[in-house]
VOLUMGU-462488 format. One record per residue (C-alpha): x, y, z; residue in three letters. Coordinates in Angstrom, 2 decimals. Last residue first. Layout:
<lolums>
<lolum><px>X</px><py>Y</py><pz>Z</pz><resn>ALA</resn></lolum>
...
</lolums>
This chain:
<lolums>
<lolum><px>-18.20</px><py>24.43</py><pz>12.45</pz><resn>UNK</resn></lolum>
<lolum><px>-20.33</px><py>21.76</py><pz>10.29</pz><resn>UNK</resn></lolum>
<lolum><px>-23.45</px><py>23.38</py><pz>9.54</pz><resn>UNK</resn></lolum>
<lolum><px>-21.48</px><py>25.39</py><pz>6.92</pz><resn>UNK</resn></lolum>
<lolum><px>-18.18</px><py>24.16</py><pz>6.30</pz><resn>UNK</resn></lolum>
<lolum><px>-18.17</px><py>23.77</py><pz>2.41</pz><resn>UNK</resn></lolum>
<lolum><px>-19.97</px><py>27.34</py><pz>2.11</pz><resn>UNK</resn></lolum>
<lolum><px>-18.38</px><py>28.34</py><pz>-0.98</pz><resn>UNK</resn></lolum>
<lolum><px>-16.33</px><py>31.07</py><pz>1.45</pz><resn>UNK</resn></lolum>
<lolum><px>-15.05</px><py>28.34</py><pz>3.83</pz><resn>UNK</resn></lolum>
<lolum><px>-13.69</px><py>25.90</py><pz>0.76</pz><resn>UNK</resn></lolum>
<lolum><px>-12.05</px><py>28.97</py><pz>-0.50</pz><resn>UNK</resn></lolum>
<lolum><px>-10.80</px><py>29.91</py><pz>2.41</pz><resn>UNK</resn></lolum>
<lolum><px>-9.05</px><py>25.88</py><pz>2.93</pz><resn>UNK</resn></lolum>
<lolum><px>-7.88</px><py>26.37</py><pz>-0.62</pz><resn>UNK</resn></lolum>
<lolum><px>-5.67</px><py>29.70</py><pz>0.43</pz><resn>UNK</resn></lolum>
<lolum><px>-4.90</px><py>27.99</py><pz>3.72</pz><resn>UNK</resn></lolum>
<lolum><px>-3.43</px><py>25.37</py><pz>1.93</pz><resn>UNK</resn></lolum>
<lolum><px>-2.06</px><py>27.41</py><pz>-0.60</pz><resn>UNK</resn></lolum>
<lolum><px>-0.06</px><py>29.16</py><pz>2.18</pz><resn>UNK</resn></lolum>
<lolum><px>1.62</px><py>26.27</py><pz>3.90</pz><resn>UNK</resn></lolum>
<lolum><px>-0.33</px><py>23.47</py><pz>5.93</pz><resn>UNK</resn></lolum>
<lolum><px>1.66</px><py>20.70</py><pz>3.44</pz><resn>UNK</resn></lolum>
<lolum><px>1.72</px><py>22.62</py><pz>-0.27</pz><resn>UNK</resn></lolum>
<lolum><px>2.54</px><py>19.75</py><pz>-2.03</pz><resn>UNK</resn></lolum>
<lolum><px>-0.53</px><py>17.20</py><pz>-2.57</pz><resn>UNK</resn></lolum>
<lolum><px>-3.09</px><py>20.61</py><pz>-3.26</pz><resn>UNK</resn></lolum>
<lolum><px>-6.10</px><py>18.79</py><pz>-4.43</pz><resn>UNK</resn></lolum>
<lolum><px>-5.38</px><py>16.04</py><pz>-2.48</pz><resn>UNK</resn></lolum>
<lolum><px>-4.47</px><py>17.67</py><pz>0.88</pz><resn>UNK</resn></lolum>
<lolum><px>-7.31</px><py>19.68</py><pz>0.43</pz><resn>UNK</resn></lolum>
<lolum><px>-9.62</px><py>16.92</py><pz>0.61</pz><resn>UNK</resn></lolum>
<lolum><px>-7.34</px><py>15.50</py><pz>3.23</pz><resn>UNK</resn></lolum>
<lolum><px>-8.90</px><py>18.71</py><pz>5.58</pz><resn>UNK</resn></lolum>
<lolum><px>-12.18</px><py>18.04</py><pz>3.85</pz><resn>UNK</resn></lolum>
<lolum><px>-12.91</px><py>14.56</py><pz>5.65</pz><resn>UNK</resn></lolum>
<lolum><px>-11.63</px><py>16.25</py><pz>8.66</pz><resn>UNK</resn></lolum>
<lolum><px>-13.94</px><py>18.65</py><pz>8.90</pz><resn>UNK</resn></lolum>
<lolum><px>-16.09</px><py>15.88</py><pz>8.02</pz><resn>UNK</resn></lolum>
<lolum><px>-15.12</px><py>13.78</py><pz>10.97</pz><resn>UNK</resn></lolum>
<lolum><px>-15.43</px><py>16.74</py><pz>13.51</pz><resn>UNK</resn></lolum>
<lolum><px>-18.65</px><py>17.14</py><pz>12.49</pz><resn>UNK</resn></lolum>
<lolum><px>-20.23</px><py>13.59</py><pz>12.21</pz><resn>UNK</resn></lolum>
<lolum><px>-18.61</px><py>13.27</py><pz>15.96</pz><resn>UNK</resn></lolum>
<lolum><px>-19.71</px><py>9.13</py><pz>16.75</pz><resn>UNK</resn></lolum>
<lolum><px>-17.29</px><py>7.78</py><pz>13.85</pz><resn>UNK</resn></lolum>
<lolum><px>-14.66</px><py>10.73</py><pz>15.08</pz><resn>UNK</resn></lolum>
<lolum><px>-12.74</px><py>8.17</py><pz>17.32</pz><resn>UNK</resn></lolum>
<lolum><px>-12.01</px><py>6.24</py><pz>13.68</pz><resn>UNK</resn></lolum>
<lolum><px>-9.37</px><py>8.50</py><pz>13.11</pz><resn>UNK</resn></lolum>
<lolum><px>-10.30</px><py>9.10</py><pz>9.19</pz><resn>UNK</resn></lolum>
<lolum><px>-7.64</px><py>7.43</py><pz>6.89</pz><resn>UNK</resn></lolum>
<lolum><px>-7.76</px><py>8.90</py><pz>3.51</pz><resn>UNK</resn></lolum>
<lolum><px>-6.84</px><py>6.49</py><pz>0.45</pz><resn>UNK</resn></lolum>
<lolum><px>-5.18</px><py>6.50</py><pz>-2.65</pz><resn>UNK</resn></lolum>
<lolum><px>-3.56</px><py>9.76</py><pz>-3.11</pz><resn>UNK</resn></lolum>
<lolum><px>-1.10</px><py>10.43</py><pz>-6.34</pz><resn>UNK</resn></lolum>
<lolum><px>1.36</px><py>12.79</py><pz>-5.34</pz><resn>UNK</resn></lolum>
<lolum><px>4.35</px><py>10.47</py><pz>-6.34</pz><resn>UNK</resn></lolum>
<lolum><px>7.60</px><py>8.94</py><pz>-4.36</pz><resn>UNK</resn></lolum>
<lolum><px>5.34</px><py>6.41</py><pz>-2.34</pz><resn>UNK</resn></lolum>
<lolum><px>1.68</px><py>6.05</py><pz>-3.70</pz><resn>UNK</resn></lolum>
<lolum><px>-0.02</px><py>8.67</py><pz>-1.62</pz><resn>UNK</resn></lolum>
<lolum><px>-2.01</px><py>8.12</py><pz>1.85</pz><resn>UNK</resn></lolum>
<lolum><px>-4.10</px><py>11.12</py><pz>3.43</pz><resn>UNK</resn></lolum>
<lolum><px>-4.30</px><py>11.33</py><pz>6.40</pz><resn>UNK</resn></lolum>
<lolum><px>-6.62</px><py>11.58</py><pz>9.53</pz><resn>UNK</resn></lolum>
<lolum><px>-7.22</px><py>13.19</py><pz>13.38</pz><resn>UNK</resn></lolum>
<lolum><px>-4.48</px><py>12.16</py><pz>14.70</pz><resn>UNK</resn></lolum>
<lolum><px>-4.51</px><py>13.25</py><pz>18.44</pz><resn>UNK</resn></lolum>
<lolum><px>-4.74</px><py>9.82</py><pz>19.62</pz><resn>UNK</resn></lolum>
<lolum><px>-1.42</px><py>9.05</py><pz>17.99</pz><resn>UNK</resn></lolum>
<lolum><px>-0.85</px><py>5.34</py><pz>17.22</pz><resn>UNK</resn></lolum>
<lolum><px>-4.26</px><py>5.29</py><pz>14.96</pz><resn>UNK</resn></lolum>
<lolum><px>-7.00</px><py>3.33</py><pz>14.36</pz><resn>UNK</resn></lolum>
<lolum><px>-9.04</px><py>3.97</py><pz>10.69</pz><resn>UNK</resn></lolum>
<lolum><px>-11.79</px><py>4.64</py><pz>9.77</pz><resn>UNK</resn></lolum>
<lolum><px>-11.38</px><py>4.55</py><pz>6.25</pz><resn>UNK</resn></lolum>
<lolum><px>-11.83</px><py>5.99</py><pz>2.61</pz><resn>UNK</resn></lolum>
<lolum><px>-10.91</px><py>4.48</py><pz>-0.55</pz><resn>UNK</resn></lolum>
<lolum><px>-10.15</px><py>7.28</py><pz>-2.92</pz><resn>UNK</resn></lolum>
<lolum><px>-12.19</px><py>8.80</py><pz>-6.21</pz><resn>UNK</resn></lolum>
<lolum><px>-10.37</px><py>11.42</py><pz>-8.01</pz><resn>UNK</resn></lolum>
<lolum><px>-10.64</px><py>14.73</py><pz>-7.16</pz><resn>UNK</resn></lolum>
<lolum><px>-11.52</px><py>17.24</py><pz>-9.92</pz><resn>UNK</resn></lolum>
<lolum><px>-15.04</px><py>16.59</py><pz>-9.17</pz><resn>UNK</resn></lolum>
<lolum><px>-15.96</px><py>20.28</py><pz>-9.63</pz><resn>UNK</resn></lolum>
<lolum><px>-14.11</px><py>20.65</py><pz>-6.40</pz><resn>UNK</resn></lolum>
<lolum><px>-16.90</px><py>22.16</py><pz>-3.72</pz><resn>UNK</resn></lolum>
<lolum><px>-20.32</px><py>20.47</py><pz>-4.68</pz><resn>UNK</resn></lolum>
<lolum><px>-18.87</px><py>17.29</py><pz>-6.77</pz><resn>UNK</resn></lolum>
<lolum><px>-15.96</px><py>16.53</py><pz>-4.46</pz><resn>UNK</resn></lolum>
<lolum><px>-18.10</px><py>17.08</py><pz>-1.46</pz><resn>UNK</resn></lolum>
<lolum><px>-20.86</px><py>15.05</py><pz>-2.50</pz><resn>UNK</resn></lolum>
<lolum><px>-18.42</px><py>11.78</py><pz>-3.54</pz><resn>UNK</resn></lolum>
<lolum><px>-16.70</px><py>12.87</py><pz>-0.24</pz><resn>UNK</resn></lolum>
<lolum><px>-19.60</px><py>12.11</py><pz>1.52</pz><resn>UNK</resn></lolum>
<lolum><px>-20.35</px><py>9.20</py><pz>-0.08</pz><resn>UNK</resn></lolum>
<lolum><px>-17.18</px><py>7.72</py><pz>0.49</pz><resn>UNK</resn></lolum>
<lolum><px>-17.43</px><py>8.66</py><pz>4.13</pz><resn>UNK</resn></lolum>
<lolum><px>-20.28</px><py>6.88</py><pz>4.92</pz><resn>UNK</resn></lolum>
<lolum><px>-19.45</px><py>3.76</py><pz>2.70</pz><resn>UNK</resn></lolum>
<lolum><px>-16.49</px><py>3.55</py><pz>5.31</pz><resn>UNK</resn></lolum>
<lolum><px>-13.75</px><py>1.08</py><pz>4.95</pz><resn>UNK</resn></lolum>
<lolum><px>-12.10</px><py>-0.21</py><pz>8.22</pz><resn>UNK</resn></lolum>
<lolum><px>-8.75</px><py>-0.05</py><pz>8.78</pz><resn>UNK</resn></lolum>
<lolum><px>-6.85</px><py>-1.52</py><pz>11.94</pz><resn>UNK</resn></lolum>
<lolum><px>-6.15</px><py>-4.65</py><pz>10.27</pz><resn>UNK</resn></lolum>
<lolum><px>-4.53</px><py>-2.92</py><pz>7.19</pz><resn>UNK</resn></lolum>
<lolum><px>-2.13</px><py>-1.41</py><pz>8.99</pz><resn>UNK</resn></lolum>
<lolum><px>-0.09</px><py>1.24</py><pz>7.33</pz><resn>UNK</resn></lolum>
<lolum><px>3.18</px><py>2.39</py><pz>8.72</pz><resn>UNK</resn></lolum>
<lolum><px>3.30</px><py>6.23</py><pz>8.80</pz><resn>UNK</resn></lolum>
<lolum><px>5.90</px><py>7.45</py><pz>6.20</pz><resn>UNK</resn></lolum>
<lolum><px>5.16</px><py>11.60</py><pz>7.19</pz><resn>UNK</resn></lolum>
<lolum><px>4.12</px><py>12.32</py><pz>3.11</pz><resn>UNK</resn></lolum>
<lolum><px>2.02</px><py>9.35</py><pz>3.99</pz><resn>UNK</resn></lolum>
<lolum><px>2.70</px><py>5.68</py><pz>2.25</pz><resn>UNK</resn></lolum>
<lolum><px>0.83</px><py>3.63</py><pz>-0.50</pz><resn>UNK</resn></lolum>
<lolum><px>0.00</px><py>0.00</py><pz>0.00</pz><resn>UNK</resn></lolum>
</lolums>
């Protein structure tokens, strides 16, 4: 499987795939990126770090994403889980720019179209 930017070991048994979240980024991607973003398998996913909130996995040595690994603490906060659910959405659309400027650039745009409403 692919690796993180950060080279976090992957393990599959502590993945689960999430319909849920695939169909919200399916809406998400269409409403708010002109379904520029191609499709991803999305988990729940237990992590090391408590304070993980997700990733987003890349094939190692490219910025092609395969999969976004939602802390699967946030199965029970719908909010907090789609916050984070766009957070990797960014990270997709813009694979280099880490939390630099475009990030924050993309994450105002996302704010300003209304992406976060009912959600913050």
């Amino acid at each position: 499987m692919s690796v993180p930017k950060d080279k976090m070991t992957f393990y599959p048994s502590k993945a689960r795939r999430s319909k849920a979240l695939e169909s919200w980024f399916a809406y998400y991607n269409q409403a708010f990126f002109g379904n520029k973003l191609k499709p991803v398998t999305l988990y729940w996913y237990e992590f090391r770090k408590v304070n993980r909130h997700g990733v987003t996995m890349f094939d190692q040595g490219t910025t092609r994403s395969t999969a976004i690994l939602v802390n699967k603490n946030l199965k029970n906060a719908s909010c907090y889980a789609l916050q984070t659910l766009l957070h990797e959405m960014i990270h997709m659309k813009k694979p280099r720019a880490m939390h630099g400027p475009a990030f924050h650039k993309e994450k105002l745009r996302l704010l300003k179209a209304g992406a976060y409403n009912n959600i913050v």
